[in-house]
Structures are given as C-alpha cells and as structure tokens.
N, CA, C and O of each residue as an XYZ file, in Angstrom:
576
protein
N     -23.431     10.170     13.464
C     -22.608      9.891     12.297
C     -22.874      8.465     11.830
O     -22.786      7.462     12.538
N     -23.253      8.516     10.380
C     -23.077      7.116      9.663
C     -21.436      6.453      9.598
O     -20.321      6.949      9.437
N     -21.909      5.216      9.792
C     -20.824      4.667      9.026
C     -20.082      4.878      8.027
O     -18.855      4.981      8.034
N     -20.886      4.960      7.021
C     -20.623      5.967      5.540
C     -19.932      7.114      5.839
O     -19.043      7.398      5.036
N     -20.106      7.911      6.848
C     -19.410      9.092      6.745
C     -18.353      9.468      7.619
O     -17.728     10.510      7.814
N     -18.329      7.909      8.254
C     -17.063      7.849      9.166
C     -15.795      7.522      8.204
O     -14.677      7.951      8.488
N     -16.044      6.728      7.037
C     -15.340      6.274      6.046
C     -15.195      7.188      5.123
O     -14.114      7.141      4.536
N     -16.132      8.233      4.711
C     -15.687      9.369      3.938
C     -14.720     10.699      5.032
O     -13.772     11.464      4.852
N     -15.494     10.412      5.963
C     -14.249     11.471      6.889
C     -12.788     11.300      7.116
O     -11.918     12.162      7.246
N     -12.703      9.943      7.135
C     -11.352      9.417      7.500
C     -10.353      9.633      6.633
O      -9.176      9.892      6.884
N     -11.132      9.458      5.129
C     -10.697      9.142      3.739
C      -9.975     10.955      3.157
O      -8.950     11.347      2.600
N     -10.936     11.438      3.573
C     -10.193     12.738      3.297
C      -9.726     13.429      4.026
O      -9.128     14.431      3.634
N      -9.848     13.113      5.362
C      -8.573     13.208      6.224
C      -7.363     12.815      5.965
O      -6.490     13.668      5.806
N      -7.099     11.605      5.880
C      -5.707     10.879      5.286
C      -4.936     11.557      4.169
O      -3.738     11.623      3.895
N      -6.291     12.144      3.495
C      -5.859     12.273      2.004
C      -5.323     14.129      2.086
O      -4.319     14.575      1.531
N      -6.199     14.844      2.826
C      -5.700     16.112      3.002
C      -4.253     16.212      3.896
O      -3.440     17.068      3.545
N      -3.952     15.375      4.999
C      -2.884     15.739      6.130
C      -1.912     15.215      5.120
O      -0.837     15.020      5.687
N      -1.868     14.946      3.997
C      -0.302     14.716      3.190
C       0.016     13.268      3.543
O       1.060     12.896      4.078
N      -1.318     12.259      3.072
C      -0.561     10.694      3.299
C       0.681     10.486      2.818
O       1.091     10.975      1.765
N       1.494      9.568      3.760
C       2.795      9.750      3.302
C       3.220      9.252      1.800
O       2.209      9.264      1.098
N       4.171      8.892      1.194
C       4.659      8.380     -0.230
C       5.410      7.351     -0.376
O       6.575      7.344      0.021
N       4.977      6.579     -0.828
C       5.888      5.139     -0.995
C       6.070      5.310     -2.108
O       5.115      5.530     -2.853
N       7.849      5.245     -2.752
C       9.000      4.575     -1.827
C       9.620      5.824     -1.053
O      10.333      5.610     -0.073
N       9.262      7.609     -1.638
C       9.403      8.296     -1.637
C      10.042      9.090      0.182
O      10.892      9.944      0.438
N       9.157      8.305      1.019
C       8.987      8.724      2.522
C       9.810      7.597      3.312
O       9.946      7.650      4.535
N      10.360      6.553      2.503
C      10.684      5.463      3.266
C      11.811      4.787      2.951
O      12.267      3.831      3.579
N      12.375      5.409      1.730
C      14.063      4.712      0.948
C      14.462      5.461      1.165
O      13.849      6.527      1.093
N      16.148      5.370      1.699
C      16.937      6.122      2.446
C      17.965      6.074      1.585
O      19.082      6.408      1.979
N      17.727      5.587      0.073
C      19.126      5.273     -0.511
C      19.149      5.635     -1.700
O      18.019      5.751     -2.174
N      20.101      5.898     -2.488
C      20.275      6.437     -3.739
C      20.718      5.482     -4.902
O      20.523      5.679     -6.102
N      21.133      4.779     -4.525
C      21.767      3.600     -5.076
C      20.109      2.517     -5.705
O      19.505      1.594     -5.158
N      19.929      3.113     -6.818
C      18.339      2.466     -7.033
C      18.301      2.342     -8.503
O      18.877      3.232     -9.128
N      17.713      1.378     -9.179
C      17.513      1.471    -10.638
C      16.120      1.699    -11.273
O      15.070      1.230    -10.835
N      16.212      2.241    -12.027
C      14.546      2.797    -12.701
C      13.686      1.182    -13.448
O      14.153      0.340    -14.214
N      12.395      1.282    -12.852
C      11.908      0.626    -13.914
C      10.724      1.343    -13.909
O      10.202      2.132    -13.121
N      10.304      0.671    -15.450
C       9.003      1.308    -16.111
C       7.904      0.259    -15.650
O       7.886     -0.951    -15.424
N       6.922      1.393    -15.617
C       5.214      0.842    -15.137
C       4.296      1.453    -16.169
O       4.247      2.617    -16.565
N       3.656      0.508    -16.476
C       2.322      1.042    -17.046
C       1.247      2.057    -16.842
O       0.296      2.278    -17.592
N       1.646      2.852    -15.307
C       0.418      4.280    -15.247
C      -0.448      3.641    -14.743
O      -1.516      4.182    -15.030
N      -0.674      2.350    -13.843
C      -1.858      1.971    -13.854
C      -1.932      0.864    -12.918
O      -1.147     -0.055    -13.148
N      -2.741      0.738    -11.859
C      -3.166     -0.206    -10.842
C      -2.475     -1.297    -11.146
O      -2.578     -1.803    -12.263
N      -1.452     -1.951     -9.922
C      -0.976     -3.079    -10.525
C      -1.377     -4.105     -9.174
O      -1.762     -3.728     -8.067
N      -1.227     -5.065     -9.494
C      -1.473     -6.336     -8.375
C      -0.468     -7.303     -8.353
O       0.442     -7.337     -9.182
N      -0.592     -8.024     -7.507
C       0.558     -9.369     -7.185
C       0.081    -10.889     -7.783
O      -0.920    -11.565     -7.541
N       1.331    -11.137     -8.736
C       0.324    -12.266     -9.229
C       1.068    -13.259     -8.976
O       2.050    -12.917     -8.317
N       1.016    -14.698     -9.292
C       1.287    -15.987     -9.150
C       3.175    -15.865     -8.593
O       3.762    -14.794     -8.750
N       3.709    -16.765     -8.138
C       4.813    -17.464     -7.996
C       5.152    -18.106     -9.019
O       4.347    -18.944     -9.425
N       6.418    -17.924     -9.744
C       6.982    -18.854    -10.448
C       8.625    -18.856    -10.046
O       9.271    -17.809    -10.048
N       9.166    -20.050     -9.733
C      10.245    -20.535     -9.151
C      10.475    -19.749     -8.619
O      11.441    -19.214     -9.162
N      10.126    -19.126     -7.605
C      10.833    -17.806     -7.136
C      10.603    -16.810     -7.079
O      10.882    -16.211     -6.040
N       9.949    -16.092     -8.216
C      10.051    -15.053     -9.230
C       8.951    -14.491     -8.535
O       8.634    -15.260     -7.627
N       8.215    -13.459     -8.568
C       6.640    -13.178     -8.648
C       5.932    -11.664     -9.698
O       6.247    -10.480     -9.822
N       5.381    -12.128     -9.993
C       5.224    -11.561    -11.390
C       3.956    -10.111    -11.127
O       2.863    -10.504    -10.720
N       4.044     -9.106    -11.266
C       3.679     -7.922    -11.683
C       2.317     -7.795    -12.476
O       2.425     -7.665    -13.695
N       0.924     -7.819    -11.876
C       0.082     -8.090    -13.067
C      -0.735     -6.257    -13.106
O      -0.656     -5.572    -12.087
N      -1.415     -5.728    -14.316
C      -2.340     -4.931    -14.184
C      -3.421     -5.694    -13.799
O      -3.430     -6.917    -13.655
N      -4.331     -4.924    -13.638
C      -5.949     -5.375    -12.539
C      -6.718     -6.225    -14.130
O      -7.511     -7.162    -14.042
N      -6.384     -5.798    -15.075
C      -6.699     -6.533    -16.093
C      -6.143     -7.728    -16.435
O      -6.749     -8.428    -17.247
N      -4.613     -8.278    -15.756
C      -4.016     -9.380    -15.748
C      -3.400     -9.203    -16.952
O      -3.540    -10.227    -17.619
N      -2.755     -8.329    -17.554
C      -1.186     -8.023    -18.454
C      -0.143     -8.036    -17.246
O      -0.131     -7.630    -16.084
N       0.910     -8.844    -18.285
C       2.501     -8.975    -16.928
C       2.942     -7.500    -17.531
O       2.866     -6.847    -18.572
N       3.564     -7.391    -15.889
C       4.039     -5.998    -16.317
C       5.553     -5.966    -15.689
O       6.280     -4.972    -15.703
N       5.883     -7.220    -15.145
C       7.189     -7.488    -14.149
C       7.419     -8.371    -13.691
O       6.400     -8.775    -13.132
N       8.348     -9.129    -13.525
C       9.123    -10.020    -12.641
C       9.957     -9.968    -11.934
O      11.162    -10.188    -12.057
N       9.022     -9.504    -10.700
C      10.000     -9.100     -9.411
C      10.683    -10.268     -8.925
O      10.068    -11.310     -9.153
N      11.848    -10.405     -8.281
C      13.024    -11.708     -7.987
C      12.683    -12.402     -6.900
O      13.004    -13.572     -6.693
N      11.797    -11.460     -5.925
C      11.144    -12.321     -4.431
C      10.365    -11.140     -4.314
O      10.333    -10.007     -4.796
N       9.585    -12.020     -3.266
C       8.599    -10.997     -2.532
C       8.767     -9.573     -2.236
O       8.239     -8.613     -2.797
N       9.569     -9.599     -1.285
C       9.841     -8.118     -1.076
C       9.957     -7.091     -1.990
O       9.564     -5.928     -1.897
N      10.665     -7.769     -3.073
C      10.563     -6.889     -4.812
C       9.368     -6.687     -5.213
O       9.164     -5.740     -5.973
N       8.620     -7.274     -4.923
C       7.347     -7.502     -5.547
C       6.028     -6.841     -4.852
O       5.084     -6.265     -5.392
N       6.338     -7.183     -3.136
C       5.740     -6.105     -2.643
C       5.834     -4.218     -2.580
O       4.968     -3.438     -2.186
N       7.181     -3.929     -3.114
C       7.822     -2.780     -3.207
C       7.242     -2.204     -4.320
O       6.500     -1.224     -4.260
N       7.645     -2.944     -5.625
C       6.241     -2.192     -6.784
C       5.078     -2.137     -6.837
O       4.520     -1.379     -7.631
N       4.302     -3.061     -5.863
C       3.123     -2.941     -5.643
C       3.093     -1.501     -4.756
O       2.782     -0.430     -5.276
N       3.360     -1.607     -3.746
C       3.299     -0.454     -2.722
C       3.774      0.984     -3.497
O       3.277      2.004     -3.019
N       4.472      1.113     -4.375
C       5.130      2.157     -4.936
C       3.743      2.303     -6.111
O       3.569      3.477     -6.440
N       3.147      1.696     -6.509
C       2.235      1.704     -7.651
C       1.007      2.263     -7.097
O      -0.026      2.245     -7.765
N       1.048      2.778     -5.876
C      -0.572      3.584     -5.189
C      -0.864      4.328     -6.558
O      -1.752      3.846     -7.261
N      -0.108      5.608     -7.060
C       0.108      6.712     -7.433
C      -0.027      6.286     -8.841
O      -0.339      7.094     -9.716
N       0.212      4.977     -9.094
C       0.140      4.910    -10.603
C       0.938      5.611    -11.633
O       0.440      6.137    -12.629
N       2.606      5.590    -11.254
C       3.841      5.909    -11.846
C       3.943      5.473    -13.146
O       3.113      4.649    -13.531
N       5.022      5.965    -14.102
C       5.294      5.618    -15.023
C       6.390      4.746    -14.735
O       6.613      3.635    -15.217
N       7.204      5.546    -13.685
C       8.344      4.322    -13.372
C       8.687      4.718    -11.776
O       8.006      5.516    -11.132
N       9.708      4.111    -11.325
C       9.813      3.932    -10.286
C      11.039      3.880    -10.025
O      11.532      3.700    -11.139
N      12.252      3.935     -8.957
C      13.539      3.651     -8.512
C      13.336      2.429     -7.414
O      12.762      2.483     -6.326
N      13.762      1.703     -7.829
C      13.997      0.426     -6.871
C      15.618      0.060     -6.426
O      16.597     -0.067     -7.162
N      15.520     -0.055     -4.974
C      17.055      0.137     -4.353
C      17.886     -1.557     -5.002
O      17.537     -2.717     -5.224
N      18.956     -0.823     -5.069
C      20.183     -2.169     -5.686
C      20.030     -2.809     -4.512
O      21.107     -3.403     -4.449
N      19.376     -3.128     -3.439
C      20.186     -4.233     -2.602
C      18.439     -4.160     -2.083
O      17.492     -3.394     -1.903
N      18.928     -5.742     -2.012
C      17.412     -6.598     -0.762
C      17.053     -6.056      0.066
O      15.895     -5.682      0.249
N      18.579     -5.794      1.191
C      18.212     -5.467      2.447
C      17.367     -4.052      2.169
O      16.402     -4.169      2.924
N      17.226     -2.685      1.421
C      16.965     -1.805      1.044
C      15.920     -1.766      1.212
O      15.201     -1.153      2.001
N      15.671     -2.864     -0.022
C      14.050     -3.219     -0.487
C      13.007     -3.582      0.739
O      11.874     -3.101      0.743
N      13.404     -4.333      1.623
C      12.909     -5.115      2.647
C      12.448     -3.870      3.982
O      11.351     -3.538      4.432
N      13.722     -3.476      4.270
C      13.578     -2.001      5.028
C      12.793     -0.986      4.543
O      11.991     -0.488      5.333
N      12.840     -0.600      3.510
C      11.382      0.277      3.166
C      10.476      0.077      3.209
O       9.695      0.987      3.488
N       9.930     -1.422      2.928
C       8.410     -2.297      3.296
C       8.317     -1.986      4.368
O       7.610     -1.067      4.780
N       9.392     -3.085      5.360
C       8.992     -2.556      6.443
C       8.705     -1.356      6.916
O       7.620     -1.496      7.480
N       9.041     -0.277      7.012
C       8.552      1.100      7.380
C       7.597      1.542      6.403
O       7.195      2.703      6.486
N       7.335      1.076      5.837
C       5.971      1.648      5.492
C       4.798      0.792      5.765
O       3.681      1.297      5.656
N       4.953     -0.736      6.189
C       4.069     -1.561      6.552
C       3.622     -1.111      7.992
O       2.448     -1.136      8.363
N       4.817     -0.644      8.863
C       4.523     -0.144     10.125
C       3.865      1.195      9.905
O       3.182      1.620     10.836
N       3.976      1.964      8.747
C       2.964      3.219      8.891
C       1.603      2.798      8.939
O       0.914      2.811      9.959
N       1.107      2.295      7.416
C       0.157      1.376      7.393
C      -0.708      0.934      8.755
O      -1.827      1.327      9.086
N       0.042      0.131      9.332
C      -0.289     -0.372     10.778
C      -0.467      0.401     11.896
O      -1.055      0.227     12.964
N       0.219      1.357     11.379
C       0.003      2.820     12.763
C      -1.399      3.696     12.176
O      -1.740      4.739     12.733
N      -1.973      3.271     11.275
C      -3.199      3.667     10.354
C      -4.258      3.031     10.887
O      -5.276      3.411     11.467
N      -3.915      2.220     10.645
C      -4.866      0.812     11.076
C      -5.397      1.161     12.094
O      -6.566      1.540     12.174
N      -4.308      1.047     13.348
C      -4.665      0.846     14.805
C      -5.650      2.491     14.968
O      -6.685      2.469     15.634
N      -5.294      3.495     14.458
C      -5.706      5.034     14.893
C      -7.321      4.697     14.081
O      -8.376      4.752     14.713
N      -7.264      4.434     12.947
C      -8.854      3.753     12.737
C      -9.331      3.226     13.194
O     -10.255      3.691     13.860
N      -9.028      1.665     13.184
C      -9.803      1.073     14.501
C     -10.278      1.778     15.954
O     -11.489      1.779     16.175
N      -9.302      2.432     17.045
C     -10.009      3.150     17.865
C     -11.069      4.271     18.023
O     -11.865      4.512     18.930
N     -10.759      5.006     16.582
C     -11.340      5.858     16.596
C     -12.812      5.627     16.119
O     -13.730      6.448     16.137
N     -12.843      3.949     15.562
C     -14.307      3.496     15.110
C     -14.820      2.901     16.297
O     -16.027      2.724     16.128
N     -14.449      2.505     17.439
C     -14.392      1.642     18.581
C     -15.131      2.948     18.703
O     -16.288      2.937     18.283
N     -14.619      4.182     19.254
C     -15.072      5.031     19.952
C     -16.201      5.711     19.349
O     -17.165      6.118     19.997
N     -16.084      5.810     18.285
C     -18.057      6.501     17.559
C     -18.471      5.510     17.432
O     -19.499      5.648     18.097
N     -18.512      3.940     16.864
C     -19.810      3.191     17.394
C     -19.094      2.303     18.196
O     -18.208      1.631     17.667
N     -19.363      2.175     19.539
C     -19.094      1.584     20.641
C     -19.703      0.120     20.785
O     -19.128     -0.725     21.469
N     -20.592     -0.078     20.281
C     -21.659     -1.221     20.480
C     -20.785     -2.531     19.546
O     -20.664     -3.745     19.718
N     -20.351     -1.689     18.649
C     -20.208     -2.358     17.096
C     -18.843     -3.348     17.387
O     -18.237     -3.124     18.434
N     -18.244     -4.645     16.320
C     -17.734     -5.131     16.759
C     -16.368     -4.881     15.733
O     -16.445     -4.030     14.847
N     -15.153     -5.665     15.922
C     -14.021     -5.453     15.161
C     -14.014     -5.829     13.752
O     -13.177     -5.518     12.904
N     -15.544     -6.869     13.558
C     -15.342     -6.972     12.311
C     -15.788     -5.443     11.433
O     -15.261     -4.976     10.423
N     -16.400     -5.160     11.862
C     -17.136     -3.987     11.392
C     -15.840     -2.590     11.181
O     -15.725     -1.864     10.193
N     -15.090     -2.566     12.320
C     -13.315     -2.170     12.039
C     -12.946     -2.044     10.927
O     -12.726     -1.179     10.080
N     -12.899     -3.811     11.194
C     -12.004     -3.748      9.706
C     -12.575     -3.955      8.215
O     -11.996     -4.105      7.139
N     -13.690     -3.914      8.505
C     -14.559     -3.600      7.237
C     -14.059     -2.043      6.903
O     -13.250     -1.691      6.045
N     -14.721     -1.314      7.753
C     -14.210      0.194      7.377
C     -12.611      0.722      7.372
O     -12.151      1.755      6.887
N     -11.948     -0.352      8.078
C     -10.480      0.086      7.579
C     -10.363     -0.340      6.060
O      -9.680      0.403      5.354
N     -10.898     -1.352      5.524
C     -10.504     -1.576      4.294
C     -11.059     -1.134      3.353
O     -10.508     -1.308      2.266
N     -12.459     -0.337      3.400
C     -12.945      0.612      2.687
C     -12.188      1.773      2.209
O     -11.967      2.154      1.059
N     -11.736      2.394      3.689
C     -10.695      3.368      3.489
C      -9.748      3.367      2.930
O      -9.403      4.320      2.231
N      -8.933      2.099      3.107
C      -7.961      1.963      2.380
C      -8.051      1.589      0.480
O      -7.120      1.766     -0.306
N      -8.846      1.281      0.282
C      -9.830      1.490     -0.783
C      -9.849      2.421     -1.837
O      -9.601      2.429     -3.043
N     -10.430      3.623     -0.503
C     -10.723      4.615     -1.566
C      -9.566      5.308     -1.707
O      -9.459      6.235     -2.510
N      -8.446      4.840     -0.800
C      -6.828      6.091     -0.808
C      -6.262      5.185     -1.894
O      -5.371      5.757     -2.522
N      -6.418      4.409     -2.150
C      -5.783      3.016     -3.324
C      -4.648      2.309     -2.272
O      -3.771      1.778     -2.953
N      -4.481      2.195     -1.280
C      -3.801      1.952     -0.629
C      -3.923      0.347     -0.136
O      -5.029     -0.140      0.098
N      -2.373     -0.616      0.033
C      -2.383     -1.775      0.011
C      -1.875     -2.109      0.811
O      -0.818     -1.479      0.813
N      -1.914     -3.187      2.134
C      -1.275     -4.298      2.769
C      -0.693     -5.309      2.559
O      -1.700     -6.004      2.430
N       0.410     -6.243      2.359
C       0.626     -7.051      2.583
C       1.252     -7.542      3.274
O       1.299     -8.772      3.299
C-alpha cells in the first residue's frame, strides 16, 4: 500500500462509517440562537478587542464571534457549509461542545496515527501527521 492510498482509504472510511456532526452530535441543548452563514468554507480570522471575526477562504467577514470558543464553534459547525447554524445561549454550552468534539477529533487522530505506524513501520511521526492532515483535508475537517 501507498501512502496515497492509505490517505484515500482512511478518507472514505471516515466518510462512509457516518463521521460524526458538529454541532449536531455534540450540543446537548436547545436553548440556541440561529445565525446565518454564507454556504461556504469559513476560517478564523484576526482578534479584535476580544471579538474574533468569521472570514470566507476569500477573506469576506461573515461574523463576529464574542471569544474564541464562539468562534471556534462556527468554524467547526461550518465543515458542511450551512446556511445557518444554532449556537447555544450560554458559553459554558459553547465550550462543552468544542470540547467533545475536539476529543473526537483527537480520538481520530490517535486511531490514524497507529494505524500509519503499523503499515509503514520504518516511517516517522512526521510523516503521521502529514497524512493525518491530508485526511483531514479531504473530510474538510478542522482542529483547533
């Protein structure tokens, strides 16, 4: 097996076993307000007092999330490229769903990494996480 096709195997593995759904698999709460998204790849952009701002991959603002965790939450919710989204009324909410989905993420990670350890054996961790982040890549899928 290539490399290449350790990264296409993985990729549609993930993608067939029903990768899970952010915020969908990981907010436990109802208490959430809608906002609108552009349909379209978004990224994390600059700090301002606080604030952190919502960019498309083209760099249009598309939001001003209030802190991080806000900010990581529409990012993470934006895999799928929504029109809009429910974001929970309270921090702690917001923060707790990252987290559990950062720990899925990470429970991703680690099952890749071994399983690349174990088909090329020789090879080293950078090479890991090269192909973890390929993968994650091609699922549109994000860390922070």
């Amino acid at each position: 097996m290539t490399e290449k096709e350790f990264i296409t195997n993985w990729a549609k593995k993930l993608w067939s076993d029903s990768l899970k759904k952010f915020p969908d698999d990981f907010n436990g709460t109802d208490n959430c307000r809608k906002i609108e998204l552009p349909g379209k790849t978004l990224v994390l952009g600059e700090e301002f007092f606080g604030a952190f701002e919502i960019l498309t991959v083209n760099g249009n603002s598309v939001y001003q999330a209030a802190n991080h965790d806000e900010a990581k939450f529409i990012i993470y919710a934006s895999r799928a490229k929504p029109v809009s989204i429910d974001l929970p009324g309270k921090h702690e909410e917001i923060k707790a769903a990252n987290s559990k989905y950062e720990q899925y993420l990470d429970s991703l990670i680690k099952n890749i990494e071994a399983d690349y350890r174990g088909t090329f054996p020789g090879w080293g961790s950078n090479e890991a996480a090269s192909a973890v982040n390929e993968i994650f890549r091609a699922l549109n899928l994000t860390r922070y």
